[in-house]
C-alpha positions in Angstrom: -23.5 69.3 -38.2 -23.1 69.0 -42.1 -19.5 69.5 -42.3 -19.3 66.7 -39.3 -21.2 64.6 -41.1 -18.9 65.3 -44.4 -16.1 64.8 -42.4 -17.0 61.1 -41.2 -18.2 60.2 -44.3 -14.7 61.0 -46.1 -13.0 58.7 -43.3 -15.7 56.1 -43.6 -14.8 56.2 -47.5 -11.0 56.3 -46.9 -10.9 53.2 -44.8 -13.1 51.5 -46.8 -11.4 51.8 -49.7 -8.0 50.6 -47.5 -9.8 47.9 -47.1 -10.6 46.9 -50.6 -7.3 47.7 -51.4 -6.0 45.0 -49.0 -8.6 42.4 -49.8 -6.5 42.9 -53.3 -4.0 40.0 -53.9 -2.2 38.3 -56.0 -0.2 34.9 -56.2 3.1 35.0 -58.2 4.1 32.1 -59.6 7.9 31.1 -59.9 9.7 31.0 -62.8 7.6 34.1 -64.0 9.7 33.4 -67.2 9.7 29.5 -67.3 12.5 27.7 -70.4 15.5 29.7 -71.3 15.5 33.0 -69.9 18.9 33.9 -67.9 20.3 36.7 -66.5 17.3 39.1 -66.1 17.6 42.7 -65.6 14.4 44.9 -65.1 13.7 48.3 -64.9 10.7 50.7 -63.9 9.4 53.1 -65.4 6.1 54.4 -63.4 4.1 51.8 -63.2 5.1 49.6 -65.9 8.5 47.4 -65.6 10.4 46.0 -68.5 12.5 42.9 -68.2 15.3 42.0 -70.6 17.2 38.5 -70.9 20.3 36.9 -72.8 19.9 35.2 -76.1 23.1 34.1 -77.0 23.8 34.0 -80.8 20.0 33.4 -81.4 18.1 35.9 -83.1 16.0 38.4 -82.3 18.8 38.8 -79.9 17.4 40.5 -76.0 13.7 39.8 -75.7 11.8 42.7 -74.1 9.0 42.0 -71.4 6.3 44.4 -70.1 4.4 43.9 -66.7 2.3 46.1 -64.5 2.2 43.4 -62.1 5.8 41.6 -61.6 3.2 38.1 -62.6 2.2 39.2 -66.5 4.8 39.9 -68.7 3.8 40.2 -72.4 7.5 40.5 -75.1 6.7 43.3 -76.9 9.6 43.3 -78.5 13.3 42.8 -79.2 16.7 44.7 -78.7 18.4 43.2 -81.5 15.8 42.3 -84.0 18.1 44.2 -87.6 20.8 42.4 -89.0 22.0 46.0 -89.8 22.5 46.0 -85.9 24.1 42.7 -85.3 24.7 39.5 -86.4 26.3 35.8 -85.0 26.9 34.2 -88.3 30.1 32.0 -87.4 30.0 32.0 -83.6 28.3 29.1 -81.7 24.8 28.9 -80.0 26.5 29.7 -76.9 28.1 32.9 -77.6 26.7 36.1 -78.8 25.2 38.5 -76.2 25.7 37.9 -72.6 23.6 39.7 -70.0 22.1 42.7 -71.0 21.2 45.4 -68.3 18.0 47.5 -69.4 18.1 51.3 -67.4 16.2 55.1 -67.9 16.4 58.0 -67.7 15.4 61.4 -69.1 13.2 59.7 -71.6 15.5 57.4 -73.0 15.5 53.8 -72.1 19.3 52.2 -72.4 20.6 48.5 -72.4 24.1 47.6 -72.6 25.8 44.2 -73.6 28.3 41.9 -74.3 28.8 40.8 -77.5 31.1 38.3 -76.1 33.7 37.2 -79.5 33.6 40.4 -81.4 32.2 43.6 -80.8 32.8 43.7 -76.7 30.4 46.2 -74.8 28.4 48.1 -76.2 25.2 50.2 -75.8 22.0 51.1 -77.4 19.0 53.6 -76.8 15.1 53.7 -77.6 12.6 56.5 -76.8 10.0 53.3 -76.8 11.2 49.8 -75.0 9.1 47.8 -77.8 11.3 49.6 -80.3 13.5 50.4 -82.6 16.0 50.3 -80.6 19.4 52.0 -82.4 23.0 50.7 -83.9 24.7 49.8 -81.2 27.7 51.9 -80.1 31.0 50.3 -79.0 32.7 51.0 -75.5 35.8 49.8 -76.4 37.4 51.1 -72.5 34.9 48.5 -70.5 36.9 45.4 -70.8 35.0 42.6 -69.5 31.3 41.6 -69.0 27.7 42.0 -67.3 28.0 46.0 -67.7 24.9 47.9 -66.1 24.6 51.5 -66.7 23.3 53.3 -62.7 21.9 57.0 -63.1 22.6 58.7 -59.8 20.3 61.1 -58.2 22.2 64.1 -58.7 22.4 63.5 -63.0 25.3 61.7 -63.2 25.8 58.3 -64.8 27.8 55.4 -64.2 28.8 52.2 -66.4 29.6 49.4 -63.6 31.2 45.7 -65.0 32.8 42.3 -64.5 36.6 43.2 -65.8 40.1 41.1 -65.4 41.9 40.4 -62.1 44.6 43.3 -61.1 47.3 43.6 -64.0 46.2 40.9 -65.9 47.6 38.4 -63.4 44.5 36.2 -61.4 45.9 34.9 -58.4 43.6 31.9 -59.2 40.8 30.4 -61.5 37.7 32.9 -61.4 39.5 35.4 -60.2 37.8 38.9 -61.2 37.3 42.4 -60.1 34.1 44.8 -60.4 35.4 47.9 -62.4 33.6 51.4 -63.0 33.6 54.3 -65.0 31.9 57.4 -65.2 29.4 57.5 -68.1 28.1 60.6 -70.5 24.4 59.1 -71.6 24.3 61.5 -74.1 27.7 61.2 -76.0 27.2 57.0 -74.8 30.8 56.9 -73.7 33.0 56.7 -70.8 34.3 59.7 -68.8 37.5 60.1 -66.6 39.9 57.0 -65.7 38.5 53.3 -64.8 38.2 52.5 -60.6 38.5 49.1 -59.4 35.5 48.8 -56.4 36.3 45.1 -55.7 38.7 42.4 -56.0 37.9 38.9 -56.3 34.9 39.2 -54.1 33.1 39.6 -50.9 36.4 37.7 -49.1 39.6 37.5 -51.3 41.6 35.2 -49.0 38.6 32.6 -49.5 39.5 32.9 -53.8 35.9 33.9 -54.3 34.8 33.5 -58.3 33.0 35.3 -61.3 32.1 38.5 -58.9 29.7 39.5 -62.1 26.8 41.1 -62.9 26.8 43.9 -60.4 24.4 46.9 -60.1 23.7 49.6 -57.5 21.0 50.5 -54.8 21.0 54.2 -53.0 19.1 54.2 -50.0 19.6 56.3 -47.0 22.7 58.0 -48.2 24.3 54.7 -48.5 25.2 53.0 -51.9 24.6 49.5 -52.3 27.1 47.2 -54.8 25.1 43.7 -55.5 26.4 41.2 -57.8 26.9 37.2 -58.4 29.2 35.6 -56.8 30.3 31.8 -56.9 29.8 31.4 -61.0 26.0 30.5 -62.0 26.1 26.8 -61.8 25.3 25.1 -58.5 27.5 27.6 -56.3 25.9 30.6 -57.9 24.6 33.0 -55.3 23.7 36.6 -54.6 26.2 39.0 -52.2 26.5 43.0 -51.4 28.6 45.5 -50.3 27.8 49.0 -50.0 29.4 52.7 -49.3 29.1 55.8 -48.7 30.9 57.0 -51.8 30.1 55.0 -55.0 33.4 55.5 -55.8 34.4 52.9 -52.8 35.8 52.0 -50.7 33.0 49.3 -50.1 32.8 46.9 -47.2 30.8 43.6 -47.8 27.5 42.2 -45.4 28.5 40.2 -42.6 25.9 37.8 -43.5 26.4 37.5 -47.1 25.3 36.1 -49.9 21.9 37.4 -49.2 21.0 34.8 -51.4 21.6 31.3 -52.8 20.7 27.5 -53.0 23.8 25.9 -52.6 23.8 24.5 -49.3 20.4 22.9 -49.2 19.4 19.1 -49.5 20.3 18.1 -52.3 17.2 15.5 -52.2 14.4 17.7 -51.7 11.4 18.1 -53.3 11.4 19.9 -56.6 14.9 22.0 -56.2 15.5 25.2 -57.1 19.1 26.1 -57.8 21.8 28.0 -58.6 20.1 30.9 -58.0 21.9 34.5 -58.4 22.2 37.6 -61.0 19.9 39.1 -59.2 18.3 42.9 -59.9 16.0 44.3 -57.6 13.0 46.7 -58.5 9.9 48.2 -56.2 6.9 46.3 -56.6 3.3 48.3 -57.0 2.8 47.2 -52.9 6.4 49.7 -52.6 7.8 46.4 -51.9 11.3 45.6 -52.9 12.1 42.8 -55.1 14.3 40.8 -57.1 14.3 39.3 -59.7 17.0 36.6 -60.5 18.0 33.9 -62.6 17.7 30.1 -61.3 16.9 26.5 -62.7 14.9 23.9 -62.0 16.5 20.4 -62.5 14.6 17.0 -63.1 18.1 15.0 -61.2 20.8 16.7 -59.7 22.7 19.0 -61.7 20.8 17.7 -65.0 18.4 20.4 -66.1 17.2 21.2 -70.2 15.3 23.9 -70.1 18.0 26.4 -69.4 18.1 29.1 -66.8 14.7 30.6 -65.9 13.9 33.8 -64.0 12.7 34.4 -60.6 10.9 36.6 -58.4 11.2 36.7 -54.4 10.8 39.7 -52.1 13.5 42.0 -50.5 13.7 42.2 -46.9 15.9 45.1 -45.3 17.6 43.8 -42.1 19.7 46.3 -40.1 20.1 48.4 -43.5 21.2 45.6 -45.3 18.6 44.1 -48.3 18.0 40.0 -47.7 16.8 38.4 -50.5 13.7 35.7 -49.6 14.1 36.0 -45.7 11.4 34.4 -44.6 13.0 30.4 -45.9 16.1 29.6 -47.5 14.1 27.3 -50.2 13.0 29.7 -53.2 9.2 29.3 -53.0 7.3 28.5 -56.3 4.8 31.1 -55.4 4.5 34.4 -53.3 1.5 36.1 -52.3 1.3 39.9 -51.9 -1.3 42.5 -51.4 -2.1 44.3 -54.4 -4.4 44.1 -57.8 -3.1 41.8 -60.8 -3.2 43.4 -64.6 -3.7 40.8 -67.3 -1.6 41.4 -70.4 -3.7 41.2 -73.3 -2.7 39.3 -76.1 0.1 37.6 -74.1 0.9 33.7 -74.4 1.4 32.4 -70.9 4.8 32.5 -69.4 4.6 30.7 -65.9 3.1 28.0 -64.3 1.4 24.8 -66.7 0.0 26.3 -70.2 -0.8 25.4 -73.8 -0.8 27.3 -76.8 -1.1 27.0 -80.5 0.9 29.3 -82.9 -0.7 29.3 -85.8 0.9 32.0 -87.9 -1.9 34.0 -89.2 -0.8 36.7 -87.3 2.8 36.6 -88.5 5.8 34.8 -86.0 5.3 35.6 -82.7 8.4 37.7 -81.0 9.1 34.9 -78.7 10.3 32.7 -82.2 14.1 32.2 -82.9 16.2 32.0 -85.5 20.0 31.0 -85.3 22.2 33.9 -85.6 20.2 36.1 -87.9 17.4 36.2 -90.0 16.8 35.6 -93.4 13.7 36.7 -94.5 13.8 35.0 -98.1 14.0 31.8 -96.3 10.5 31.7 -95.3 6.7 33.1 -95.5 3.7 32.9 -93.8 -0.1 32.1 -95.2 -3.6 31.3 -94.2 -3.5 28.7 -96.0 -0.4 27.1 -95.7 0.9 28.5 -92.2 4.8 28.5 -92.5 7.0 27.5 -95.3 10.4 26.7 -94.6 12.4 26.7 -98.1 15.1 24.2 -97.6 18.6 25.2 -97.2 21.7 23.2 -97.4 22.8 24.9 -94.0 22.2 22.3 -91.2 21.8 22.8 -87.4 25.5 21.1 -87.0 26.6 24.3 -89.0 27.7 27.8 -87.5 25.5 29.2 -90.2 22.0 30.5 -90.8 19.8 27.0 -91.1 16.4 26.9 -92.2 15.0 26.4 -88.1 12.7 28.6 -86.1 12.1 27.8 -82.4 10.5 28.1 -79.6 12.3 27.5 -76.2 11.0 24.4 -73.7 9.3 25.8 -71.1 8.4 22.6 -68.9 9.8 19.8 -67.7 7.4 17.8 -69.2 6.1 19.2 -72.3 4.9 17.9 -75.6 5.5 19.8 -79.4 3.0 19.2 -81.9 2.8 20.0 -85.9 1.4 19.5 -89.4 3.9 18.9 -91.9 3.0 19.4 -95.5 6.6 18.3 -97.3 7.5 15.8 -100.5 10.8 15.0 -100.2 12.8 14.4 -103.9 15.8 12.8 -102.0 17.3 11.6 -99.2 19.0 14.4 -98.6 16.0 16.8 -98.2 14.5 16.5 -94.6 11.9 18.7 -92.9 10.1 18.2 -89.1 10.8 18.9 -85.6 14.0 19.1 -83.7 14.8 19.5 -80.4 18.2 21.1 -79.8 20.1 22.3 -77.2 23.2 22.7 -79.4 25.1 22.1 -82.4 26.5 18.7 -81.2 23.0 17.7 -79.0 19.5 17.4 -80.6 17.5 14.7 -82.3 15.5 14.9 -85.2 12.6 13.6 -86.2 11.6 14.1 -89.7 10.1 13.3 -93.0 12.7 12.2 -95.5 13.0 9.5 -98.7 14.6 6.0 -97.5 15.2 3.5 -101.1 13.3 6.4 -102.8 9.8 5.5 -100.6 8.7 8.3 -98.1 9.7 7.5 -94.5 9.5 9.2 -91.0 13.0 9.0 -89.5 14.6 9.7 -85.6 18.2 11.3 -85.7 20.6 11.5 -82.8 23.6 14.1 -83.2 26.9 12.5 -83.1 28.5 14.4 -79.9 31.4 17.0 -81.4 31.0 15.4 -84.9 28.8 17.1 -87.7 27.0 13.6 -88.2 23.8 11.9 -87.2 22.8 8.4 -86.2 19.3 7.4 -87.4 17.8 5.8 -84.3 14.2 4.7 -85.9 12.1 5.1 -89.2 9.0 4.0 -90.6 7.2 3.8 -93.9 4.5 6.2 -94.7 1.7 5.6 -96.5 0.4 8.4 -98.5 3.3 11.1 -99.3 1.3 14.1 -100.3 -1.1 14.0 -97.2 0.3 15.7 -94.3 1.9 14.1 -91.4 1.4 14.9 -87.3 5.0 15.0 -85.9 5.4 15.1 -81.7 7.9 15.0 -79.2 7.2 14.8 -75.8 9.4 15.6 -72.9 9.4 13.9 -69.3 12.4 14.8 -67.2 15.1 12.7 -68.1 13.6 11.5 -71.6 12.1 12.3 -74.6 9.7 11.0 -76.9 8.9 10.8 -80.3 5.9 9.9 -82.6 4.1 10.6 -86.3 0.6 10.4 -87.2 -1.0 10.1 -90.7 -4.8 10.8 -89.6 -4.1 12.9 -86.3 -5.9 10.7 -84.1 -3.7 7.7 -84.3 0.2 8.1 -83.0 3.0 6.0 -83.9 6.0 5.9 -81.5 9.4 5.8 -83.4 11.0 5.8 -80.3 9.8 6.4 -76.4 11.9 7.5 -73.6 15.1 8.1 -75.3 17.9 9.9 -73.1 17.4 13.4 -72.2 20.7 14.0 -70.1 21.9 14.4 -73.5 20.1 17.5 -74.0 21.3 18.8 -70.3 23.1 22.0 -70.3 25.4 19.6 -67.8 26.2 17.5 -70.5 26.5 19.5 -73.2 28.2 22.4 -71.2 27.2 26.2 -72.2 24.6 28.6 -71.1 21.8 27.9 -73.7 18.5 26.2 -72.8 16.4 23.8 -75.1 14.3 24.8 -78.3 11.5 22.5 -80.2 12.7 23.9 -83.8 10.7 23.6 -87.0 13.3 22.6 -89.1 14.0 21.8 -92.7 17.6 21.4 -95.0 18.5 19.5 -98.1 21.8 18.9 -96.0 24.8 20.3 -97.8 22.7 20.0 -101.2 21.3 22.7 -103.0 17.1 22.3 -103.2 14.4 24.3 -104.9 12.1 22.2 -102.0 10.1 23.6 -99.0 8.3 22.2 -96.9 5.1 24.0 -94.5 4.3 23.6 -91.2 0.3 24.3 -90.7 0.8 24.9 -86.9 3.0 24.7 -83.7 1.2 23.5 -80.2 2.8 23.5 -77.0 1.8 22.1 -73.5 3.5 21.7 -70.8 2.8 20.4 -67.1 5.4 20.2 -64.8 4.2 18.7 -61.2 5.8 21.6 -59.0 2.8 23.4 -60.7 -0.3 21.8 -59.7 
C-alpha cells in the first residue's frame, strides 16, 4: 500500500509541477532591441543566447547581447572594442562592418564579418562571448558579404555568403548568388573549391535581388538554406530553400518568402516594415524562433531610428519553417509559456524606458565613438562626470571627433545634459548633437557669439562640411552650468537650454526630422544623441564636461 501510495504521490507532484510550469509566461515585447540595431544574428549556447548586430564604422564595432529569455538581453560586451583589431579612420559612418554572424562550437564562440572597404571577410574567436575576442583573420577566398559560419553534425564546418553574380557578369541590378565553402575552425580558413548553391534567388526569371545573409537549418535529414531576399528596404523579406545535400542542389518553398511586410496597407496602424535577415534559434519553450531585423517608421518610408531587431515564432508547415503564421502583421508583442530571467544590471532595451548615465561607473558598452577610440581624449570623475577635451576634428570629418553616443531608441524621445564648458572663442563649441550622418545632424551647443556666451542651434549643410545656425540666445552667467535637451516626436525635433534646470528655453520647436531619415539621407546607420565638443579645425587646450546623460523615450505603439 506504501509503494501505491509513493507511486501517486510522485504523479500528483509531476503534474503539478506541469502545471506551474504552464501557469509560467511571458510577454515579449517587439523590437527587443529598439534604435539602431540591424542585421541580428544569435546563437545558443545551453541555455543562454548571444545576439550580435552591425555597427558600421562606429566604435566598439559588434555589440554582444546575453539573454536567458529571448525578452532580457544585457551587452556584455563588444567584438571589436581594440584599435589593435580594427579601425574606420577615413571611411564614412555607413561603412565599416556589415552583418556579423556569431556561431559555437567545441568551446569556441566564432563571428565572421565584413569589413566592407578594406579588410573583406574575416573571422575572429573567443573562449568567453563578453571577451577578448582575438585579431581578426582575413579570408581573402570569400568574396562578398553576410558570411555565416554552419557546424554540421558530423564535425564539419562550413562558411556560407552573399558573393557576385556568375562570372562577374549580373544579368541585372541586384543580381547575386549564395556561395559556400568548406571551412577548417581551427586553421580559420577555407578548404576545397568555392560551390555556387543559388543564383539570383528563390525565382531567377522574376530578377530577384540582394539574396544575402543566408544560414542553414538541419532538421529531419533535410538542410534548410534561409536568407533575405528583395534588398532590406521596403521589399526586404525572408525566403528558403532546402536539400538533401548541403552541397545543393536546393529547390525553393512554394510558398515563399516565409516572411515579409511588403504587401500590407500601407496606412495602418503603427507599421512594421521591411522586415528580413532573419536567424532562427530554439526558444527555452523548444519553440523555434527568429529573430530578424525590421523598422518602425513615423510616415511612410521615413524612419530615424535605424533598423531594430525582432522576435516572432517559427511555425513548421508540411516541413517547411513559416515565420509569424498565425498574421501577416509583425505583432509588437508575443506571449509564450515559460519563466522570464531579469538581467541584472541591464539598462532597458524594449518597450518605453528611461535612464540616466551617469558615468561613475565608467561608459557604459552601449556608448559610441566614431571609428575608433581615443582614450586621451576623454576621462571620467565623480565629480565632474565626463570631460570631452576639444579636438579640432568635427563630426563633418572622416576622422576621430571628440562625440560619444548613444543611439535613439524611440520615436519620441527626449536627451538631457549638464554642460560645464567656457568657451575662449567662437570656434570652440561643446553640447548635444543629434546625427545620423556626416551631412545630417543639428547641433545645439554652447559657444562665444561678439565674444559674449551664447547657446546656438546648427543645421548641417547637406553634402557640404558647413553649418547653418538656425537660433541662439544669450546666456547669463558663463561659468554656471547649462541644461541642454532635444526632444524627438516623429517627424520633428526639438531643442531647448536651461540655466536653473527647472526653467527651459526653446531655441527652436518642431524643426524637420525627415532630414534625419535614413530615407533622406540614404545609408544603413540609425540616429545617435552625441555628446559632442571641437574647437572646429582650431587647435584648443579647452574641455568641456558633461555631468550626466538622461534618456526617455515613449513611443505610443508601446502603451
Amino acid at each position: 500500500m506504501f509503494k501505491l501510495y509513493k507511486a501517486l504521490l510522485i504523479v500528483f507532484l509531476h503534474l503539478m509541477a506541469s502545471q506551474i510550469s504552464y501557469a509560467q509566461s511571458i510577454t515579449i515585447t517587439n523590437p527587443i532591441l529598439t534604435g539602431f540595431y540591424p542585421d541580428p544574428s544569435i546563437v545558443q549556447v545551453g541555455k543562454d543566447y548571444y545576439l550580435v548586430n552591425s555597427t558600421f564604422s562606429y566604435f566598439p564595432g559588434i555589440p554582444v547581447f546575453h539573454s536567458k529569455d529571448l525578452k532580457n538581453w544585457k551587452q556584455i560586451g563588444n567584438v571589436i572594442d581594440r584599435s589593435s583589431q580594427m579601425d574606420f579612420m577615413g571611411e564614412r559612418m555607413t561603412r565599416g562592418l556589415f552583418a556579423p554572424s556569431i556561431s559555437y562550437n567545441k568551446g569556441i564562440y566564432y563571428v565572421v564579418c565584413t569589413d566592407i572597404d578594406h579588410d573583406g571577410n574575416f573571422v575572429v574567436t573567443a573562449k568567453n562571448p563578453a571577451g577578448p575576442w582575438s585579431n581578426p583573420v582575413k579570408i581573402p577566398e570569400v568574396r562578398g558579404i553576410d558570411p555565416s559560419i554552419y557546424f554540421d553534425d558530423d564535425g564539419k564546418a562550413y562558411i556560407v555568403y552573399n558573393s557576385e553574380a556568375p562570372d562577374r557578369k549580373p544579368l541585372y541590378p541586384g543580381h547575386r548568388t549564395v556561395r559556400m565553402y568548406e571551412f577548417d575552425p581551427v586553421a580559420l580558413k577555407v578548404v576545397g573549391e568555392e560551390k555556387q548553391l543559388v543564383n539570383g534567388g528563390v525565382d531567377l526569371s522574376k530578377k530577384p535581388v540582394w539574396i544575402e545573409a543566408p544560414h542553414f537549418l538541419k532538421r529531419n535529414g533535410w538542410y534548410y538554406l534561409y536568407a533575405a531576399e528583395g534588398g532590406t528596404s521596403v521589399n526586404h523579406s525572408e525566403v528558403v530553400l532546402r536539400s538533401k545535400s548541403i552541397w545543393g542542389p536546393f529547390i525553393p518553398y512554394d510558398k515563399n518568402p516565409i516572411l515579409t511586410q511588403r504587401d500590407l496597407p500601407a496606412d495602418r496602424k503603427d507599421p512594421i516594415t521591411s522586415a528580413g535577415h532573419a536567424q532562427f534559434v530554439e526558444g527555452p519553450d523548444g519553440t523555434l524562433y527568429a529573430v530578424f531585423l525590421a523598422v518602425r517608421p513615423y510616415e511612410g518610408d521615413y524612419y530615424n531610428t535605424g533598423r531594430e531587431t525582432f522576435i516572432a515564432p517559427v511555425e513548421w508547415k508540411d516541413d517547411w519553417p513559416v515565420i509569424n503564421p498565425d498574421s501577416k502583421e509583425i505583432k509588437y508583442a508575443y506571449t509564450a509559456n515559460y519563466k522570464e530571467i531579469k538581467q541584472k544590471g541591464a539598462l532597458p532595451q524594449a518597450g518605453n524606458f528611461q535612464y540616466t548615465l551617469n558615468f561613475k561607473k565608467g561608459l557604459d558598452p552601449t556608448l559610441l565613438f566614431m571609428r575608433m577610440i581615443d582614450s586621451s581624449s576623454f576621462s571620467l570623475s565623480k565629480k565632474q562626470g565626463l570631460t570631452l577635451k576639444l579636438k579640432p576634428e568635427t563630426v563633418m570629418d572622416f576622422g576621430n571627433p571628440s562625440f560619444i553616443g548613444k543611439r535613439q531608441q524611440h520615436l519620441y524621445s527626449t536627451a538631457e545634459t549638464s554642460l560645464s564648458f567656457s568657451p575662449s572663442a567662437a570656434h570652440e563649441k561643446a553640447g548635444l548633437v543629434i546625427f545620423q550622418d556626416e551631412s545630417h545632424f543639428y547641433y545645439l551647443c554652447k559657444s562665444k557669439s561678439k565674444d559674449k556666451p551664447v547657446i546656438q542651434l546648427y543645421k548641417s549643410i547637406a553634402k557640404e562640411k558647413s553649418m547653418e545656425l538656425l537660433a541662439e540666445i544669450p546666456l547669463n552667467d558663463s561659468a554656471k552650468p547649462v541644461g541642454l535637451r532635444i526632444s524627438s516626436a516623429g517627424d520633428t525635433y526639438s531643442f531647448y537650454c536651461s540655466e536653473d534646470f527647472k526653467n527651459w528655453k526653446p531655441l527652436k520647436e518642431q524643426v524637420d526630422g525627415k532630414f534625419l531619415s535614413t530615407k533622406e539621407a540614404g545609408g544603413f546607420i540609425g540616429c545617435l544623441y552625441g555628446m559632442y565638443a571641437t574647437s572646429s579645425g582650431e587647435k584648443s587646450t579647452n574641455s568641456a564636461s558633461f555631468k550626466y546623460l538622461k534618456y526617455a523615450g515613449d513611443d505610443p505603439m508601446f502603451k
